[in-house]
TORDREN-762619 format. One record per residue (C-alpha): residue number from 1; residue in three letters; z, x, y. Coordinates in pm, 1 decimal, decimal comma, padded with zeros to 6 digits, always signed. Each point is the difference from the previous one (the first is absolute). Layout:
! TORDREN-762619
R  voza  pagu        c3        c1        c2
R   NUM   ALA         Z         X         Y
...
! end
This chain:
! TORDREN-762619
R  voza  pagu        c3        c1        c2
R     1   UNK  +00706,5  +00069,5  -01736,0
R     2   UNK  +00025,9  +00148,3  +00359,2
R     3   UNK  +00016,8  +00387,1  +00020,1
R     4   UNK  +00118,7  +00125,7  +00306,0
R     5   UNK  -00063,2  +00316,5  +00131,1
R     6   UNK  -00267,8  +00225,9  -00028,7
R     7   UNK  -00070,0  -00014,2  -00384,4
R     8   UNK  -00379,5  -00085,7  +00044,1
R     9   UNK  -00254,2  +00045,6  -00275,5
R    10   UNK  -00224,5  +00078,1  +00136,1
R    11   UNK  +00142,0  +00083,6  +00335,1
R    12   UNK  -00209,5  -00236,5  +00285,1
R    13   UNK  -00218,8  +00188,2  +00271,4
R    14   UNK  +00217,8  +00182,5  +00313,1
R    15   UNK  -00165,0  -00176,5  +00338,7
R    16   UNK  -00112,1  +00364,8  -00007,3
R    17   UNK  -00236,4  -00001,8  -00251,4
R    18   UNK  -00053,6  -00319,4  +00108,9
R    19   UNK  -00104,4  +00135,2  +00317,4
R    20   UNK  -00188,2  +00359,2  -00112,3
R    21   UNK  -00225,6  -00257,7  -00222,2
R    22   UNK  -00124,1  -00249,5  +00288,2
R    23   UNK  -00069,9  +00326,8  +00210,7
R    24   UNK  -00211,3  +00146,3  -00250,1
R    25   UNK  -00163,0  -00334,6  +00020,4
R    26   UNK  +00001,9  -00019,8  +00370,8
R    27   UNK  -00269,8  +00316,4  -00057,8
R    28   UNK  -00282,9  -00257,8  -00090,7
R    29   UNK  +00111,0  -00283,7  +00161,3
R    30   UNK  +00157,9  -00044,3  +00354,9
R    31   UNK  +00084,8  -00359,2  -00069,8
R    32   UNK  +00333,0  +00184,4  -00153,4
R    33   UNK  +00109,2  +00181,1  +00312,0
R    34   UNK  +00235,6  -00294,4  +00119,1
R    35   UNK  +00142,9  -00009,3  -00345,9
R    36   UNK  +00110,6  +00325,7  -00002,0
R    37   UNK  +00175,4  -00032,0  +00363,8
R    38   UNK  +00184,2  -00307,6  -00132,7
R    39   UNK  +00131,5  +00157,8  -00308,7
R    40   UNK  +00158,4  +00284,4  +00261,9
R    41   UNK  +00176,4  -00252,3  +00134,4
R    42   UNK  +00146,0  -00161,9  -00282,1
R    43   UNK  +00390,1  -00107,2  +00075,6
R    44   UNK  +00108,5  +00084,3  -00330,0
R    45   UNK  -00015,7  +00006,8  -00387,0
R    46   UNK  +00199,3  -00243,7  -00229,8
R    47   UNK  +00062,6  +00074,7  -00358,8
R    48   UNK  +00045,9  -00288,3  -00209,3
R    49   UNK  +00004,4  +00166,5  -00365,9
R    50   UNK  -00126,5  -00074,6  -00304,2
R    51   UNK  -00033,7  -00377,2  -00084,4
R    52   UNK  -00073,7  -00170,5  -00289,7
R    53   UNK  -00246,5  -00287,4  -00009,7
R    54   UNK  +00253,0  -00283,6  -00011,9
R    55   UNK  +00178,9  +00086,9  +00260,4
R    56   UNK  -00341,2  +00056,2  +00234,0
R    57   UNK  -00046,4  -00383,3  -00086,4
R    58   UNK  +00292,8  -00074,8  +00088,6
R    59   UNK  -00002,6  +00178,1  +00335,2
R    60   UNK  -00295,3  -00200,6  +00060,4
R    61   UNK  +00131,9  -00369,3  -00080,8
R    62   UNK  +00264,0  +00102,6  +00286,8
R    63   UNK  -00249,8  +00132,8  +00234,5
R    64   UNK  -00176,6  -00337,6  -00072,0
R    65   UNK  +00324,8  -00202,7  +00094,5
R    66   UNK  +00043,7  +00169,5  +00285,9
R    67   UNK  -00361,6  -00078,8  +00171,0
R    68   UNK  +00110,9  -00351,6  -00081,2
R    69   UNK  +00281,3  +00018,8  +00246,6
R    70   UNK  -00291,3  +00077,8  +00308,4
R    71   UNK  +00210,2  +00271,7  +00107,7
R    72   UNK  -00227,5  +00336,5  -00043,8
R    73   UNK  +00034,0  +00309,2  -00109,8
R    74   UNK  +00127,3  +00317,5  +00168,7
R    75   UNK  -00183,7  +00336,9  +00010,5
R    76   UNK  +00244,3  +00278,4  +00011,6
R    77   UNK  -00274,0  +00160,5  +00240,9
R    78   UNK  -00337,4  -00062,4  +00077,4
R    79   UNK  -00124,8  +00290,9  -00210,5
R    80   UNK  +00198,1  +00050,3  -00308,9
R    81   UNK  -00041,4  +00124,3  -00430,1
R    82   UNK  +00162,9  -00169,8  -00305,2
R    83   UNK  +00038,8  +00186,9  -00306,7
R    84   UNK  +00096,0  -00107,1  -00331,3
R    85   UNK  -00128,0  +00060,7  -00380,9
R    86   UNK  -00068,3  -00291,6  -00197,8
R    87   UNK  -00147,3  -00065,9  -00371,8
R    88   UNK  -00303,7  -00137,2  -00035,6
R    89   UNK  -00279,7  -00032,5  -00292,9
R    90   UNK  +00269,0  +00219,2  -00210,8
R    91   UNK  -00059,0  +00241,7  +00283,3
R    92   UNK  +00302,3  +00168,0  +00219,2
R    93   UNK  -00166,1  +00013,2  +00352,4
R    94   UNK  +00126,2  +00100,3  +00331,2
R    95   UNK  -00118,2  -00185,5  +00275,1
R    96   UNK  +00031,0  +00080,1  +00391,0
R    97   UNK  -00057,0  -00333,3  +00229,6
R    98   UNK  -00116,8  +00092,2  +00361,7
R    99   UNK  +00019,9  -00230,9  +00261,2
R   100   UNK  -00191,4  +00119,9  +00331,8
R   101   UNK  +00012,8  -00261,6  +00310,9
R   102   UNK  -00337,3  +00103,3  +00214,8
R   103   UNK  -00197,1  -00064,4  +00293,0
R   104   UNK  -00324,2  +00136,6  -00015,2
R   105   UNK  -00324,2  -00150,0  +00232,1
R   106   UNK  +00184,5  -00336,7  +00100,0
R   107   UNK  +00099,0  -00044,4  -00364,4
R   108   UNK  +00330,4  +00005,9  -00163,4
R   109   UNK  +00185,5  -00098,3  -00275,0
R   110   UNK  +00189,5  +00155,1  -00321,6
R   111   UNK  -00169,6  +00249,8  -00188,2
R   112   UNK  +00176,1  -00050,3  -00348,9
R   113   UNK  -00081,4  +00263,2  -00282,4
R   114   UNK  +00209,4  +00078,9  -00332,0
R   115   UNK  -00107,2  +00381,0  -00174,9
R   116   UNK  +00068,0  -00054,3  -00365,3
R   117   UNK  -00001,1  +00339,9  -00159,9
R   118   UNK  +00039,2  +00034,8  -00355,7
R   119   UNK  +00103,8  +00214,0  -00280,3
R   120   UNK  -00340,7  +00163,8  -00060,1
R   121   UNK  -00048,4  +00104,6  +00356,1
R   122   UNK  -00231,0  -00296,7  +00108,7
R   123   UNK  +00086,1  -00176,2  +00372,9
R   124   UNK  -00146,3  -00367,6  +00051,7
R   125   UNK  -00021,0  -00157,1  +00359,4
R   126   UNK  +00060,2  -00358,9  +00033,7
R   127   UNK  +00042,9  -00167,6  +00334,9
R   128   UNK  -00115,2  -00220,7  +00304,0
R   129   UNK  +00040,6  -00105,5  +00317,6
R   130   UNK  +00222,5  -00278,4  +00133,0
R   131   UNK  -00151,2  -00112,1  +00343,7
R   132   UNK  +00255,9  -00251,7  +00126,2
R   133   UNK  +00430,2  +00038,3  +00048,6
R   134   UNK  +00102,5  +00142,7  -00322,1
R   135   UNK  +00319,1  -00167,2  +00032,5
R   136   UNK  -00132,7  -00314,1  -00150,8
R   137   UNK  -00289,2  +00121,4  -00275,2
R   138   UNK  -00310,2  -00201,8  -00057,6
R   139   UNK  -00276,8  +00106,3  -00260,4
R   140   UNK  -00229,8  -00166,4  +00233,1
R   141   UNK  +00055,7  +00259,5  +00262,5
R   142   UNK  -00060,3  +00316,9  -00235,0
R   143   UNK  -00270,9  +00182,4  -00098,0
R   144   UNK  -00025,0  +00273,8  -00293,9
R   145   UNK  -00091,5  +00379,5  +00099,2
R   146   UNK  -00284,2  -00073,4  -00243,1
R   147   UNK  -00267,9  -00221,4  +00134,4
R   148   UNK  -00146,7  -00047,4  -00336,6
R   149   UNK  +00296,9  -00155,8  -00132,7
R   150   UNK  -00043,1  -00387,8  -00113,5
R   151   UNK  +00252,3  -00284,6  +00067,4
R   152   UNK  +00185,7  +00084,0  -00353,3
R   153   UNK  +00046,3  +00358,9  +00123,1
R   154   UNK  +00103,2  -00035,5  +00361,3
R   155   UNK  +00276,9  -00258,8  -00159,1
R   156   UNK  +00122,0  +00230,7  -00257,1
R   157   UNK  -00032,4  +00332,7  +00254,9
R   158   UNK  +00236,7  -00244,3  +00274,4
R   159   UNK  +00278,1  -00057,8  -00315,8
R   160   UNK  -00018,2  +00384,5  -00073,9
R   161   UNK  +00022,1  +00131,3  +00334,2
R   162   UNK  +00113,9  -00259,9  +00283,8
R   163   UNK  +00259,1  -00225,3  -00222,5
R   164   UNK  +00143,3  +00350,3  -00123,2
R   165   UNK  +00071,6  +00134,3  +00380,2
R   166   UNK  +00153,4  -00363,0  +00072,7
R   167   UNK  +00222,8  -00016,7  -00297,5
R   168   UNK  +00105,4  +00310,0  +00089,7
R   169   UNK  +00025,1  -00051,8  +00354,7
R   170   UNK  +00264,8  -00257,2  -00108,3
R   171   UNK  +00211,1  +00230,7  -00197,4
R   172   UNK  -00010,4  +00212,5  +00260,3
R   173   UNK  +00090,5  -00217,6  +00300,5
R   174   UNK  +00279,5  -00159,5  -00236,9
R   175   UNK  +00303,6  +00071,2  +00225,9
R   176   UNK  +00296,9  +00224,3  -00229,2
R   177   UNK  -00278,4  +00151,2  -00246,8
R   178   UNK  +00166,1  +00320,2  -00071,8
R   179   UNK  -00212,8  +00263,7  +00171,9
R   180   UNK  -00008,6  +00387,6  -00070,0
R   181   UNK  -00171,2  +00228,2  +00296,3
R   182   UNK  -00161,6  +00333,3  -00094,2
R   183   UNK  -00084,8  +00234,5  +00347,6
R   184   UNK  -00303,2  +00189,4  -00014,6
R   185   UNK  +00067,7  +00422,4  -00091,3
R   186   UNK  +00048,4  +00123,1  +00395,5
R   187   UNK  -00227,5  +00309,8  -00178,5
R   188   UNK  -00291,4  -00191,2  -00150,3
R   189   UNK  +00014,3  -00160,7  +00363,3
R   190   UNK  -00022,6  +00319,4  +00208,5
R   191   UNK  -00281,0  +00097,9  -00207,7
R   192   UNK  -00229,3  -00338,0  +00019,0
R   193   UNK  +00074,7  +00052,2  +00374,6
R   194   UNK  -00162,8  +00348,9  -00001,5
R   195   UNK  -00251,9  -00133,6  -00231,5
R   196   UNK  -00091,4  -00259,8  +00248,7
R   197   UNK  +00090,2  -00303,6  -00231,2
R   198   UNK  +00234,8  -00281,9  +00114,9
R   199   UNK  +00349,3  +00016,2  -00080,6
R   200   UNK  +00121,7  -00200,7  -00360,6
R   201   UNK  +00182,0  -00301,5  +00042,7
R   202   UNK  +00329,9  -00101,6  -00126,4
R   203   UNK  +00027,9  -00121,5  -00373,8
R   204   UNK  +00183,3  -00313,0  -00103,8
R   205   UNK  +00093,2  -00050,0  -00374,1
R   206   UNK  +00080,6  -00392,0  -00027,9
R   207   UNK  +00245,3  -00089,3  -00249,7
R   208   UNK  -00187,6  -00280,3  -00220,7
R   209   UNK  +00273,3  -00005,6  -00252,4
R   210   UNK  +00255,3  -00155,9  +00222,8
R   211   UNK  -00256,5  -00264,2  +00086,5
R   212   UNK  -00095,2  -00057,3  -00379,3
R   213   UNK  +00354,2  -00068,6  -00039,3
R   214   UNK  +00060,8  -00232,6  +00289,4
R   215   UNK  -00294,0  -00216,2  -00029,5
R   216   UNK  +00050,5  -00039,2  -00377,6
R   217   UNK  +00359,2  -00125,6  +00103,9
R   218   UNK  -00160,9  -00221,8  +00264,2
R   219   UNK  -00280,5  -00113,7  -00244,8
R   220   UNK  +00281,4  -00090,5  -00295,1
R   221   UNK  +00239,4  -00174,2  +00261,7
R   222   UNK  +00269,9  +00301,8  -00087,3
R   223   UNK  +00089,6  +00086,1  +00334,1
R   224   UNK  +00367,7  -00004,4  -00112,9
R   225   UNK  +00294,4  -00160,4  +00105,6
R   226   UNK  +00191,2  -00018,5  +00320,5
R   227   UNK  +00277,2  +00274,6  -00124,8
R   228   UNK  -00251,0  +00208,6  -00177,9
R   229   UNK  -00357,8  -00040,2  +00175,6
R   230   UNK  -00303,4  +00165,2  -00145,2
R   231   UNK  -00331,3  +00155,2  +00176,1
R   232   UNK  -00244,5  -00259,0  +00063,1
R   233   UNK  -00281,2  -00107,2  +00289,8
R   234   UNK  +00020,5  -00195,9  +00276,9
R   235   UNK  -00334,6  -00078,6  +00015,6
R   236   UNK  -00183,5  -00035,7  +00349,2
R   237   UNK  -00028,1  -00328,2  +00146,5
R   238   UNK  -00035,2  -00170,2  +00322,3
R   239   UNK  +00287,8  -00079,1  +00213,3
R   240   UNK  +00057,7  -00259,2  +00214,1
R   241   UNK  +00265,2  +00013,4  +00298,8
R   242   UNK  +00044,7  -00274,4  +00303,8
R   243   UNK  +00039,6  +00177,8  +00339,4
R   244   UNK  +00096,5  -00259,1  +00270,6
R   245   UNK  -00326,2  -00227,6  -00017,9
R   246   UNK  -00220,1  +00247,9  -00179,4
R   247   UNK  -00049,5  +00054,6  -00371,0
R   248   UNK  -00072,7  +00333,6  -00103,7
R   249   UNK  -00142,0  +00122,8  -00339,8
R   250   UNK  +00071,0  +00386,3  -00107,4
R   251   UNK  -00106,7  +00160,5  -00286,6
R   252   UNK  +00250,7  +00159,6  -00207,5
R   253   UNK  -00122,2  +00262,3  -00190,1
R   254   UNK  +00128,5  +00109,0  -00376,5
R   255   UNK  +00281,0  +00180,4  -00078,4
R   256   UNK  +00215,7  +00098,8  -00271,3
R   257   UNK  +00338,1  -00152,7  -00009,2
R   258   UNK  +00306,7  +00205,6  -00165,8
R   259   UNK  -00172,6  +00338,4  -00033,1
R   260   UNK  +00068,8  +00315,9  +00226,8
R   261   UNK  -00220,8  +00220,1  -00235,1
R   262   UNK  +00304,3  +00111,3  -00280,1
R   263   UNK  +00254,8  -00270,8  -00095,6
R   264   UNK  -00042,4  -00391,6  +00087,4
R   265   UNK  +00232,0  -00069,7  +00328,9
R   266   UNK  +00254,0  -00234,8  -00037,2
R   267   UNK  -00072,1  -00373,0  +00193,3
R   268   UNK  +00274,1  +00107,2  +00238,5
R   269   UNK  -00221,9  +00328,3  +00118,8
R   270   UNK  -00284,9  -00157,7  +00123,5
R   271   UNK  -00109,0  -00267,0  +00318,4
R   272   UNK  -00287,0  -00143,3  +00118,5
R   273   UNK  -00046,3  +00069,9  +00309,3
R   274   UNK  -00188,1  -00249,4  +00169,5
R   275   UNK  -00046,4  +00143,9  +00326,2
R   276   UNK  -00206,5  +00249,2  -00163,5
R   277   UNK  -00198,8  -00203,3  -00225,4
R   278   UNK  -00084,9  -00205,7  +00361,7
R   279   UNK  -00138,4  +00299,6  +00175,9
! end
């Protein structure tokens, strides 16, 4: 079951304490210094609830599909957090994922981290770095946080952190996902701005329930009929148009089909509009 809103057990780290924990580490090592200027200028926060195992999988098999398609991923920015709670070992945990794109000494890439904090208190850091275009992700071209970590470990660490960021990435990029905005307290603002601290980004809460419901309609084939049309995917897929004597290929992302965030739209209330999907 999806449970959206902010119902988190335990409740994932802010980007704050996210932040006040790599400066306390930036104390005995400077190697953390760019970190923490890259987390000031994250883009914003996206909470994706509390999901259950199943549906994690399943989030995954799409994610999966949609590399297969060779169109990418999209980044809502080049620094960003994912937040979510999810069950595992019997555990409730909250996890915060925190992608950081950097350029430090001729070097860049994706920093890619996921905080798992759980009910007793206790934080674990998993993550990595992935070195090449992050639109198209290779576990040849990342490398764990941990240099110690074997072959078996730098697999599973790329599933936990890197495949969770994508699969969300989807969701996220998915055009129609119903979308909630929460604006920063102008107050709390003010006083980080005295304080010397950066301002706090926007929050997003992503509606996973409405695409639980579409893609189960898509995956059953009960996308409805013609007079009465049900939420479902269009899934992305490559494109091909004739213009003159060239032949063009554009990507067309995801999107879901019959859903404006409350009630499913009628057939008659949507078009595709192909001059967009052309741009």
């Amino acid at each position: 079951m999806v449970d959206f809103g902010e119902r988190y057990l335990p409740h994932p780290m802010k980007v704050s304490e996210i932040r006040d924990m790599i400066v306390r580490l930036s104390k005995f090592d400077a190697q953390y210094n760019p970190t923490i200027k890259e987390l000031d200028s994250i883009g914003g926060i996206f909470n994706f609830g509390t999901i259950s195992k199943n549906f994690s999988d399943k989030l995954f098999e799409d994610a999966k599909k949609h590399a297969a398609t060779k169109i990418g991923f999209i980044f809502p920015f080049p620094n960003f957090a994912f937040r979510c709670s999810h069950e595992e070992n019997g555990e409730i945990v909250g996890k915060t994922y925190i992608s950081l794109n950097f350029n430090v000494e001729g070097k860049s890439g994706d920093l890619m981290l996921r905080f798992t904090k759980k009910q007793n208190g206790a934080v674990q850091i998993f993550g990595g770095i992935l070195k090449t275009n992050s639109t198209n992700p290779s576990l040849l071209d990342f490398r764990s946080i941990n240099p110690d970590d074997t072959i078996e470990n730098t697999k599973w660490v790329y599933h936990e952190v890197v495949d969770q960021i994508f699969m969300f990435s989807l969701v996220l990029a998915t055009k129609n996902i119903p979308k909630t905005t929460e604006t920063p307290s102008p107050k709390l603002q003010q006083k980080r701005a005295k304080e010397g601290l950066p301002p706090l980004p926007y929050t997003t809460n992503v509606n996973l329930n409405a695409y639980m419901i579409a893609r189960n309609n898509t995956e059953s084939g009960n996308t409805g009929t013609h007079a009465s049309p049900r939420p479902h995917l269009r899934r992305a897929h490559l494109r091909t148009v004739v213009r003159g004597e060239e032949t063009i290929t554009i990507p067309v992302q995801q999107c879901m089909v019959n859903w404006d965030g409350g009630s499913p739209l009628m057939r008659e209330e949507y078009k595709v509009k192909t001059t967009n999907l052309e741009k």
